[in-house]
GUSEPA-101969 format. One record per atom (N, C-alpha, C): residue in one letter; atom name; z, x, y. Coordinates in pm, whole numbers, m for minus. Atoms other than C-alpha are relative to their C-alpha. Example, Ala and Ser with C-alpha at 12.3 -4.5 7.8 and 13.67 -1.06 7.14 Angstrom:
<vexgus>
{vexgu 'A','N',{0,89,m119}} {vexgu 'A','CA',{780,1230,m450}} {vexgu 'A','C',{0,90,120}} {vexgu 'S','N',{m6,m82,m119}} {vexgu 'S','CA',{714,1367,m106}} {vexgu 'S','C',{73,m77,109}} 
</vexgus>
This chain:
<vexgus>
{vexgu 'X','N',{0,145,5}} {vexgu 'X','CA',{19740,8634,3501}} {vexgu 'X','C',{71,m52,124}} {vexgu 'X','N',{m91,19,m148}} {vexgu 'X','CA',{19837,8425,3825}} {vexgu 'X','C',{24,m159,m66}} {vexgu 'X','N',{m82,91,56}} {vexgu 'X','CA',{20060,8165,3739}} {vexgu 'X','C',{m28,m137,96}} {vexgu 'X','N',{m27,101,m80}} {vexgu 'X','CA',{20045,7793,3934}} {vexgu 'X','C',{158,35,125}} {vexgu 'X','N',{m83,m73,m124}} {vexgu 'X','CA',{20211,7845,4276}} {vexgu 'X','C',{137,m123,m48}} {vexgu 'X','N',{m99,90,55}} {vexgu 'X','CA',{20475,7546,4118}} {vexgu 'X','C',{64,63,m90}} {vexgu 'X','N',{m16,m65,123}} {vexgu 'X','CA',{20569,7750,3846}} {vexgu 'X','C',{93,126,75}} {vexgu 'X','N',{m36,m92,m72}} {vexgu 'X','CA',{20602,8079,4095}} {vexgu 'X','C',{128,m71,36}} {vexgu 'X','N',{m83,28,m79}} {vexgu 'X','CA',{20771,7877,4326}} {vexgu 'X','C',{154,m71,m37}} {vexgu 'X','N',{m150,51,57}} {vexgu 'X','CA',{21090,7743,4101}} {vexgu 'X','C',{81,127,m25}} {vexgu 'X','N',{m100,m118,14}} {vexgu 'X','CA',{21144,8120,3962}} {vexgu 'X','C',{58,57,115}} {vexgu 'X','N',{m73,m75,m141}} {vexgu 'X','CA',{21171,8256,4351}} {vexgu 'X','C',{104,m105,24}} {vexgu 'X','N',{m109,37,m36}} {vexgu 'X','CA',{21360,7980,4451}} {vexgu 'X','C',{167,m24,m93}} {vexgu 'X','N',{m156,m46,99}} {vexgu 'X','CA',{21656,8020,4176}} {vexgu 'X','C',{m17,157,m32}} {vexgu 'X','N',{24,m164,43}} {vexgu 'X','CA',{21620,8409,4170}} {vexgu 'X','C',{128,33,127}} {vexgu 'X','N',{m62,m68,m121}} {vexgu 'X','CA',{21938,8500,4338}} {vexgu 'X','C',{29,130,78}} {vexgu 'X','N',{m14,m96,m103}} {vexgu 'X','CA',{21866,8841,4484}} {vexgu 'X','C',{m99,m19,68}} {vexgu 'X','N',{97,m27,m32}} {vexgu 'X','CA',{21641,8959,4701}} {vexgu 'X','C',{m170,m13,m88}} {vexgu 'X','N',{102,m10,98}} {vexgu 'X','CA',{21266,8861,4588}} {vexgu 'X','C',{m65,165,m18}} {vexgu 'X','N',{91,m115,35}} {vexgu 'X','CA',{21138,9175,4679}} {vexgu 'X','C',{111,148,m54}} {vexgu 'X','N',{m118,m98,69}} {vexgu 'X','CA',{21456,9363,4538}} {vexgu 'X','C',{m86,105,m142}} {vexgu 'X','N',{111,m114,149}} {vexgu 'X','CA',{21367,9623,4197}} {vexgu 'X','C',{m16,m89,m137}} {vexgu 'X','N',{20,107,101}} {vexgu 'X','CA',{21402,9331,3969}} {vexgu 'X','C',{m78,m133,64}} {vexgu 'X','N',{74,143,m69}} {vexgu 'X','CA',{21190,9101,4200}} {vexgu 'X','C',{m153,m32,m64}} {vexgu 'X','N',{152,53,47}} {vexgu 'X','CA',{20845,8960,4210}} {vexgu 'X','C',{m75,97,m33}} {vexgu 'X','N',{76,m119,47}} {vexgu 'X','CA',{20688,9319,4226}} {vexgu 'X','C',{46,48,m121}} {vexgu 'X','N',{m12,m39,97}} {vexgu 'X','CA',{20816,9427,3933}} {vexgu 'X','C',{m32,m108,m118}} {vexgu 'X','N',{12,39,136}} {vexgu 'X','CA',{20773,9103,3724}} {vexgu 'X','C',{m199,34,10}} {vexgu 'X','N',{158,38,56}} {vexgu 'X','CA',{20356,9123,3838}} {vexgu 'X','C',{m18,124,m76}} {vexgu 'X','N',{93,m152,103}} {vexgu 'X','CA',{20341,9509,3720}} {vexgu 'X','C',{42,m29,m153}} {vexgu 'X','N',{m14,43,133}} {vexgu 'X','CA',{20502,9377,3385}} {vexgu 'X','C',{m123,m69,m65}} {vexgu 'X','N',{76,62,35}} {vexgu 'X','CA',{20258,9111,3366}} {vexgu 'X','C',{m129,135,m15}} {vexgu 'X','N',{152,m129,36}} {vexgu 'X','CA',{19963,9398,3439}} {vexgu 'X','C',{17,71,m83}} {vexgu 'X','N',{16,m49,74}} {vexgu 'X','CA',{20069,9611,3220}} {vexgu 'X','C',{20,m30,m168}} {vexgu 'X','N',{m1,105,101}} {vexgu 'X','CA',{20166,9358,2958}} {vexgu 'X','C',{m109,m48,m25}} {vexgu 'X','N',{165,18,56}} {vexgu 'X','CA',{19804,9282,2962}} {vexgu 'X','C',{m84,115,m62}} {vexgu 'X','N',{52,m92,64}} {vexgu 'X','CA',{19713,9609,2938}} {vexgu 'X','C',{29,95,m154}} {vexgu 'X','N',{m24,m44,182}} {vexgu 'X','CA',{19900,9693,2618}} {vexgu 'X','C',{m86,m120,m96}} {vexgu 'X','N',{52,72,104}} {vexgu 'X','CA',{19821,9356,2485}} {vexgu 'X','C',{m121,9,m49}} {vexgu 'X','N',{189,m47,32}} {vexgu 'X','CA',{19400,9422,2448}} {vexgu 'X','C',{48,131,m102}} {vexgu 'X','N',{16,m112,92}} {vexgu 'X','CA',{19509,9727,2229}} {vexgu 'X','C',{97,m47,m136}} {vexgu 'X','N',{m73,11,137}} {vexgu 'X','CA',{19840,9598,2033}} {vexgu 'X','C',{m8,m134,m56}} {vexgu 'X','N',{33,153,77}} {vexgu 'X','CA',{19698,9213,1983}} {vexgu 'X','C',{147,m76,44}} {vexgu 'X','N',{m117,110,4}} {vexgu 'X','CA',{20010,9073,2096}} {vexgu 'X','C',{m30,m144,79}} {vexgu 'X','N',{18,165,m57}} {vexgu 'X','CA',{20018,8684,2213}} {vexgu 'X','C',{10,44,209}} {vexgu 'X','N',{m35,m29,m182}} {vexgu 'X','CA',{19910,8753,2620}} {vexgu 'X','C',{30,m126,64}} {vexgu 'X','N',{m78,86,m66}} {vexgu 'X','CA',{20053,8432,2706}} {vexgu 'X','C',{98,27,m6}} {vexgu 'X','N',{m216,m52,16}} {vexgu 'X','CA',{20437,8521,2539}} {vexgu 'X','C',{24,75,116}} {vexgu 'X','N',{20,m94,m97}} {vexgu 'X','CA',{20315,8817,2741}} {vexgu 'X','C',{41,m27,178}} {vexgu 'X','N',{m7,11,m147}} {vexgu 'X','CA',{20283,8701,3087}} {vexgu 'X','C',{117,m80,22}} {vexgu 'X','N',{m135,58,m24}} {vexgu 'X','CA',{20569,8460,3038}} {vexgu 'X','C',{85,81,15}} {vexgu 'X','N',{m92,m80,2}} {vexgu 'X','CA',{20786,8709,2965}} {vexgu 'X','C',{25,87,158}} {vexgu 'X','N',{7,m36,m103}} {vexgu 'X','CA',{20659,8869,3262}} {vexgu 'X','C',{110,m18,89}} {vexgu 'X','N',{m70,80,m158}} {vexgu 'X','CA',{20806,8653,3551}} {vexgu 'X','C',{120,m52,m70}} {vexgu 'X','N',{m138,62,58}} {vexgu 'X','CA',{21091,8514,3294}} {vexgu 'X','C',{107,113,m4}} {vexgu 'X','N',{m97,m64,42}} {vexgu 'X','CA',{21271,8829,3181}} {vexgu 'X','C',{151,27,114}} {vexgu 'X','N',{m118,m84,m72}} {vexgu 'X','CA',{21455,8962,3499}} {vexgu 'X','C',{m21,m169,104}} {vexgu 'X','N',{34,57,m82}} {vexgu 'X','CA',{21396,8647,3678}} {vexgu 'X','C',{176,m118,11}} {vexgu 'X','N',{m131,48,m84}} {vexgu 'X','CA',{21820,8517,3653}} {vexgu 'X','C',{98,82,m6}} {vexgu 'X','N',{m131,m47,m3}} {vexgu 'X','CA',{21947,8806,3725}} {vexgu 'X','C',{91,m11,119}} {vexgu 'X','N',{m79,m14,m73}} {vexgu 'X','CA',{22243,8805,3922}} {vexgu 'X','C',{58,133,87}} {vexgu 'X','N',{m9,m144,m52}} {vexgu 'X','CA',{22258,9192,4034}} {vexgu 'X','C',{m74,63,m13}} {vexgu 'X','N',{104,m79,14}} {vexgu 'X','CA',{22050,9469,4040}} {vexgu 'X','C',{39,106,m107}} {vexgu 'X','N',{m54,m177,60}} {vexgu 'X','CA',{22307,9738,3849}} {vexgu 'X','C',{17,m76,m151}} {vexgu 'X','N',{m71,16,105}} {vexgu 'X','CA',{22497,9615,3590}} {vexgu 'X','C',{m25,m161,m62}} {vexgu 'X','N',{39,105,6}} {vexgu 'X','CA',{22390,9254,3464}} {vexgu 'X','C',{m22,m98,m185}} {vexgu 'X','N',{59,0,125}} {vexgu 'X','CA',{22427,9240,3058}} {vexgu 'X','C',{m31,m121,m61}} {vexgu 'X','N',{26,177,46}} {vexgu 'X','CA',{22396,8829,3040}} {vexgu 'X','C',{m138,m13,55}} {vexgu 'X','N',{113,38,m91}} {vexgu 'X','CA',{22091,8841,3268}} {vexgu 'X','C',{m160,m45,m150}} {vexgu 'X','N',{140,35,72}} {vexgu 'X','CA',{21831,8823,2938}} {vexgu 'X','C',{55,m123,m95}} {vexgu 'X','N',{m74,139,42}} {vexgu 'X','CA',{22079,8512,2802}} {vexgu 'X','C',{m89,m95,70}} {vexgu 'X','N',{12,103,m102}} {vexgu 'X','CA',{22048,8344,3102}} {vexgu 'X','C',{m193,m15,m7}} {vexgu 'X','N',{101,m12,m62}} {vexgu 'X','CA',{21677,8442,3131}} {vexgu 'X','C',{m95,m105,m152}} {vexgu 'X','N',{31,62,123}} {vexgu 'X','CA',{21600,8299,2724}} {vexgu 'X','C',{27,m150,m10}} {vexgu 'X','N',{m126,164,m24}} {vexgu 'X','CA',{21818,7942,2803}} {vexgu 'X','C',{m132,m40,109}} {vexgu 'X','N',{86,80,m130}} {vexgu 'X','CA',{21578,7895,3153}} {vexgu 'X','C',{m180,m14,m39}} {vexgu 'X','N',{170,19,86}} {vexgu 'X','CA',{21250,7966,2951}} {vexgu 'X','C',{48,m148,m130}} {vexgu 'X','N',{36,142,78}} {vexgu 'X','CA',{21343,7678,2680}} {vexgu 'X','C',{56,m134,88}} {vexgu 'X','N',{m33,131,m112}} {vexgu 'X','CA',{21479,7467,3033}} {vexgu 'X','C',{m172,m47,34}} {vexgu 'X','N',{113,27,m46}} {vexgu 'X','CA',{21118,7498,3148}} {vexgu 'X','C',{m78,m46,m63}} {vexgu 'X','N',{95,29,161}} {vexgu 'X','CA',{20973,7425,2807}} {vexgu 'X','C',{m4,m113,m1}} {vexgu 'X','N',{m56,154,25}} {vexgu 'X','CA',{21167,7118,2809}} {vexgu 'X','C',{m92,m93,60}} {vexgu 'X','N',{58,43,m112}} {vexgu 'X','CA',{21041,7042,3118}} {vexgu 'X','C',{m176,m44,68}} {vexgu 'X','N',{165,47,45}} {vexgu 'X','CA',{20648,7072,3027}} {vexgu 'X','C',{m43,84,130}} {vexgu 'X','N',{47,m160,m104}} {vexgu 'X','CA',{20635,7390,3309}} {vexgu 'X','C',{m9,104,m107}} {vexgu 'X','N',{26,m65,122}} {vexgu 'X','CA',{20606,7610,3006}} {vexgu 'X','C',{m94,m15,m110}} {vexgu 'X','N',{68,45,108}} {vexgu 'X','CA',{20314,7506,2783}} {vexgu 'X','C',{m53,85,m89}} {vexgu 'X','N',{50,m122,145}} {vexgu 'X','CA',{20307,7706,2453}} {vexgu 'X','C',{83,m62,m89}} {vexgu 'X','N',{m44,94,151}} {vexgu 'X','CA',{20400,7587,2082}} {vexgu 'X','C',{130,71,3}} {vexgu 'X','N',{m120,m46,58}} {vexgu 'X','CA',{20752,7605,1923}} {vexgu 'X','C',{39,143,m26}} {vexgu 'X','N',{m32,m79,m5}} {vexgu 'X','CA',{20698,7910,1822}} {vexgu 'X','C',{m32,146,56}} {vexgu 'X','N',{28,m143,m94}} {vexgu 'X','CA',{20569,8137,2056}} {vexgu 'X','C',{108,m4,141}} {vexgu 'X','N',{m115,36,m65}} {vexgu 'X','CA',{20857,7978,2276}} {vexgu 'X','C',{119,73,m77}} {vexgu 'X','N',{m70,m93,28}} {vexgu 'X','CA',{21055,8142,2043}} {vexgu 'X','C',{m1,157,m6}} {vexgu 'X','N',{5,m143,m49}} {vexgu 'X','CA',{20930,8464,2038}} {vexgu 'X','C',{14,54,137}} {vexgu 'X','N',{m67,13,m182}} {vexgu 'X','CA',{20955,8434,2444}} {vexgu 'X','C',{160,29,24}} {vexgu 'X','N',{m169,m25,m20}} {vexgu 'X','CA',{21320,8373,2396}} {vexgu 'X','C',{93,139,m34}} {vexgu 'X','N',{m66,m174,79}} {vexgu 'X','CA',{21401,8689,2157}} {vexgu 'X','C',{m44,69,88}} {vexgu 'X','N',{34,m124,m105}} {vexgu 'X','CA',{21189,8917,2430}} {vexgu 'X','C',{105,m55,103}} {vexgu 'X','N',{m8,43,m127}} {vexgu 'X','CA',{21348,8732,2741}} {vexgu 'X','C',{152,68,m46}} {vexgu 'X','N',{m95,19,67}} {vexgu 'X','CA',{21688,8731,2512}} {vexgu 'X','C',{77,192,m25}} {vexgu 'X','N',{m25,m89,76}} {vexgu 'X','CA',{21720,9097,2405}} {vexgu 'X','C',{m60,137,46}} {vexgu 'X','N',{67,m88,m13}} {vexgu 'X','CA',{21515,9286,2626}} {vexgu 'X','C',{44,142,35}} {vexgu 'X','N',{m66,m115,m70}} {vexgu 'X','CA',{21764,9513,2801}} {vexgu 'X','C',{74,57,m146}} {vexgu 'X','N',{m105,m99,68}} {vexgu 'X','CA',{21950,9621,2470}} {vexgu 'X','C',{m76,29,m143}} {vexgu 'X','N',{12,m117,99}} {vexgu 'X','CA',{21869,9925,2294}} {vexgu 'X','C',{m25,m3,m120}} {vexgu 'X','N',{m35,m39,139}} {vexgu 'X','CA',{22037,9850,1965}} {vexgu 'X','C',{m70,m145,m78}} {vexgu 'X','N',{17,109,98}} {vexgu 'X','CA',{21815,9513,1901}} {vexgu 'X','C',{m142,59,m19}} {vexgu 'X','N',{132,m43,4}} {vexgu 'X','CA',{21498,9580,1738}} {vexgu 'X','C',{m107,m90,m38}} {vexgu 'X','N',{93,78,104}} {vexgu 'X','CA',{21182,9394,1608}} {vexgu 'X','C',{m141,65,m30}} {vexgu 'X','N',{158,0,45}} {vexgu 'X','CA',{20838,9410,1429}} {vexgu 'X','C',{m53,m77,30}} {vexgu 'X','N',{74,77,8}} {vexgu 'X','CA',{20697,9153,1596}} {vexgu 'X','C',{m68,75,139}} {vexgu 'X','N',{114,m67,m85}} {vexgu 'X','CA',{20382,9335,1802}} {vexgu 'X','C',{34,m84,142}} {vexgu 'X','N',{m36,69,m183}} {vexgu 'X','CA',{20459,9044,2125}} {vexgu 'X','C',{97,32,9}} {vexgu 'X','N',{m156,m41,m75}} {vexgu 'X','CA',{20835,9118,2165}} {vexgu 'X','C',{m13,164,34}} {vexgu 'X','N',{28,m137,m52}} {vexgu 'X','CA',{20732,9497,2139}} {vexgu 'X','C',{m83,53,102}} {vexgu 'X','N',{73,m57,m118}} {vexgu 'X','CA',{20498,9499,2372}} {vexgu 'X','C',{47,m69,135}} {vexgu 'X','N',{m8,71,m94}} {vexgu 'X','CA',{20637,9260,2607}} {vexgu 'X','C',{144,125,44}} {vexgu 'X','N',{m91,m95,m54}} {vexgu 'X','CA',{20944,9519,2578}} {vexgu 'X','C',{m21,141,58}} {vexgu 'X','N',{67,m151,m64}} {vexgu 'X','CA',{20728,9816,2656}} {vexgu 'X','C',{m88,0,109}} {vexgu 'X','N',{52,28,m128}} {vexgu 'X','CA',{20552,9650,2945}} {vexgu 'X','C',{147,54,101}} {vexgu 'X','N',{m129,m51,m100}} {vexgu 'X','CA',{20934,9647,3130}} {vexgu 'X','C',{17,113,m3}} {vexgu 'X','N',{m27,m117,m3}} {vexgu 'X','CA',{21012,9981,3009}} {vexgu 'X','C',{m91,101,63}} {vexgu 'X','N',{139,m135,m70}} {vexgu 'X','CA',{20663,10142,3127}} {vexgu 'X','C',{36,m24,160}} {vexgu 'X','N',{m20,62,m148}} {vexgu 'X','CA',{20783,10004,3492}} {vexgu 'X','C',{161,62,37}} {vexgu 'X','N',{m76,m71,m20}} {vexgu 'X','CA',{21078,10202,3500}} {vexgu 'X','C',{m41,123,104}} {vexgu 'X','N',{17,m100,m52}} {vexgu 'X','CA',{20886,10463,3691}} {vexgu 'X','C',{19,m84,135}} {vexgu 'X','N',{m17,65,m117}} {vexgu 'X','CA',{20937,10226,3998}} {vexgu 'X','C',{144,79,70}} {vexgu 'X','N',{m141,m26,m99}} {vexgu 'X','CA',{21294,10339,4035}} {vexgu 'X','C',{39,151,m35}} {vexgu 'X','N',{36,m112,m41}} {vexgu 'X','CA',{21189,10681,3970}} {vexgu 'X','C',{78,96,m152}} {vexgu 'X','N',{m14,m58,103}} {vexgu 'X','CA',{21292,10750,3615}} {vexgu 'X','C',{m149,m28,m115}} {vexgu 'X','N',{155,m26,88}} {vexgu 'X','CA',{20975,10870,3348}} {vexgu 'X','C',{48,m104,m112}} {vexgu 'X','N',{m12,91,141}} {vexgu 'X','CA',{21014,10618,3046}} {vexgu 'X','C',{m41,165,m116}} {vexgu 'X','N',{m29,m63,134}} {vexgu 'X','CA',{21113,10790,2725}} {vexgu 'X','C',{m78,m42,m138}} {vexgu 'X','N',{95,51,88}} {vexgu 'X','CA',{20832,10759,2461}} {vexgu 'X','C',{63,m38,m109}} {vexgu 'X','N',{m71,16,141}} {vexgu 'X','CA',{21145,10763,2198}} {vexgu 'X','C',{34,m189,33}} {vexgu 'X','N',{m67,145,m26}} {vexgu 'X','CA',{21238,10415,2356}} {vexgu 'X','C',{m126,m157,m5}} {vexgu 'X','N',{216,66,m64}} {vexgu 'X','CA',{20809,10269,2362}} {vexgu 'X','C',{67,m57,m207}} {vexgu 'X','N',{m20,54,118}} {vexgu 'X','CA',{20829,10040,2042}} {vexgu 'X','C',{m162,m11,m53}} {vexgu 'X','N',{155,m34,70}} {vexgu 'X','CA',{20413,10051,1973}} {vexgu 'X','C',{m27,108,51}} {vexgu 'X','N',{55,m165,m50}} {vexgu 'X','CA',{20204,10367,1967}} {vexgu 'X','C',{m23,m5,57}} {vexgu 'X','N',{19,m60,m123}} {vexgu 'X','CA',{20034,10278,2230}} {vexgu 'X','C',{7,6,134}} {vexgu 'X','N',{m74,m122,m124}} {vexgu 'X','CA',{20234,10286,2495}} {vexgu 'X','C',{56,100,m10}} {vexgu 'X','N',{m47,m145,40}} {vexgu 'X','CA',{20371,10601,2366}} {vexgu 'X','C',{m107,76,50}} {vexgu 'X','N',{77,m98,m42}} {vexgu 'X','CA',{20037,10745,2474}} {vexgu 'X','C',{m39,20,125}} {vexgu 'X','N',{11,m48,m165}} {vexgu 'X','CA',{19942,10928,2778}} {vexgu 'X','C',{m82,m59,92}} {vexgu 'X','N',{125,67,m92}} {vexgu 'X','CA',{19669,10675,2908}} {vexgu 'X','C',{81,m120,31}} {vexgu 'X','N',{m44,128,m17}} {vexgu 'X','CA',{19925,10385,2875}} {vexgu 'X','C',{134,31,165}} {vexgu 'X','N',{m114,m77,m88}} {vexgu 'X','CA',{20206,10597,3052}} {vexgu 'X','C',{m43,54,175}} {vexgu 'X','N',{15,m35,m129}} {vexgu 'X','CA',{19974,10703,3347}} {vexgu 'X','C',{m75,m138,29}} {vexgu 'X','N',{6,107,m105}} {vexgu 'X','CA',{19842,10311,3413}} {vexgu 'X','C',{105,m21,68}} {vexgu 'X','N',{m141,m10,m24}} {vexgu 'X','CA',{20189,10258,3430}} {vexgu 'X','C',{36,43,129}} {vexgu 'X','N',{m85,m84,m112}} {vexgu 'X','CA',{20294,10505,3687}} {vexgu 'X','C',{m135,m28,122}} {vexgu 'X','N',{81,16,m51}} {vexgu 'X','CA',{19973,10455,3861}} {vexgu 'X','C',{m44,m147,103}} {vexgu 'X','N',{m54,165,m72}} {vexgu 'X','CA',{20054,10077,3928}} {vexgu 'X','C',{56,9,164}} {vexgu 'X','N',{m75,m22,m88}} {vexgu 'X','CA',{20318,10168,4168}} {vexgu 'X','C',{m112,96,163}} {vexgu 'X','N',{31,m64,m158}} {vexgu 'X','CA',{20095,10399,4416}} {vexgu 'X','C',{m173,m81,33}} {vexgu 'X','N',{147,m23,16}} {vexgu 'X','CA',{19725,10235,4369}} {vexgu 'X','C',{53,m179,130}} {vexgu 'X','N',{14,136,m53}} {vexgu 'X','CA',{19889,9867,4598}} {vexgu 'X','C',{m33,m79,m39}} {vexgu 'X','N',{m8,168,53}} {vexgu 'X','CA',{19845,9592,4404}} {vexgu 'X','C',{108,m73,20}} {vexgu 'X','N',{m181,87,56}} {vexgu 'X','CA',{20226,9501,4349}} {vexgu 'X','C',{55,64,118}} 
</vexgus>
């Protein structure tokens, strides 16, 4: 999905690292791609989807250590909402927020098929910085499987992103 260059152009310009850093623009489009590509199999909402995309890592403040960064990132998705740069109902704005909100930690979980897949899009994109994603950590089956795991890794050398 390609977003309105107005839309792009507010997350780069409040994104305080580097855009093309490991949490930058390349990493939110392979989210978005592969956030599409789970969604066609696990039905999840591919708008939450692509939002989530470009929203999740998009205030962080560091590259290492950053554990407010999916706060900050849940607060600037219902700023934009406000704002009528966000157009999706109440509650798929909320499900946006819980993925954007919760994505980096471990110990939160859900059953809702869009937060899981929107969390297993980021995690399949881990092979960027050169660690394999852990199928124990994949919240639907199928990114757990070996066709989802090699688009994934396949992203990174084929030049798109």
């Amino acid at each position: 999905m390609h977003y309105k260059s107005d839309f792009l152009n507010i997350l780069k310009s409040q994104f305080k690292l580097n855009i093309k850093a490991e949490h930058g623009i390349s990493h939110w489009r392979r989210v978005a791609l592969i956030g599409n590509y789970l969604a066609r199999h696990t039905g999840a909402d591919i708008e939450v989807v692509n939002f989530f995309a470009y929203l999740h890592d998009s205030k962080r403040e560091n590259e290492l250590y950053d554990p407010e960064h999916g706060l900050r990132a849940s607060a600037f998705a219902k700023e934009l909402y406000d704002k009528k740069l966000i157009k999706i109902n109440a509650q798929k704005l909320e499900v946006l927020q819980f993925a954007c909100e919760h994505h980096s930690d471990s110990k939160v979980k859900s059953d809702d098929i869009t937060v899981q897949t929107c969390w297993d899009a980021d995690r399949l994109d881990l092979w960027r910085v050169g660690i394999e994603p852990k199928r124990e950590f994949l919240n639907t089956d199928f990114a757990q499987n070996h066709e989802a795991m090699k688009f994934a890794k396949n992203l990174l050398t084929s030049g798109i992103c």
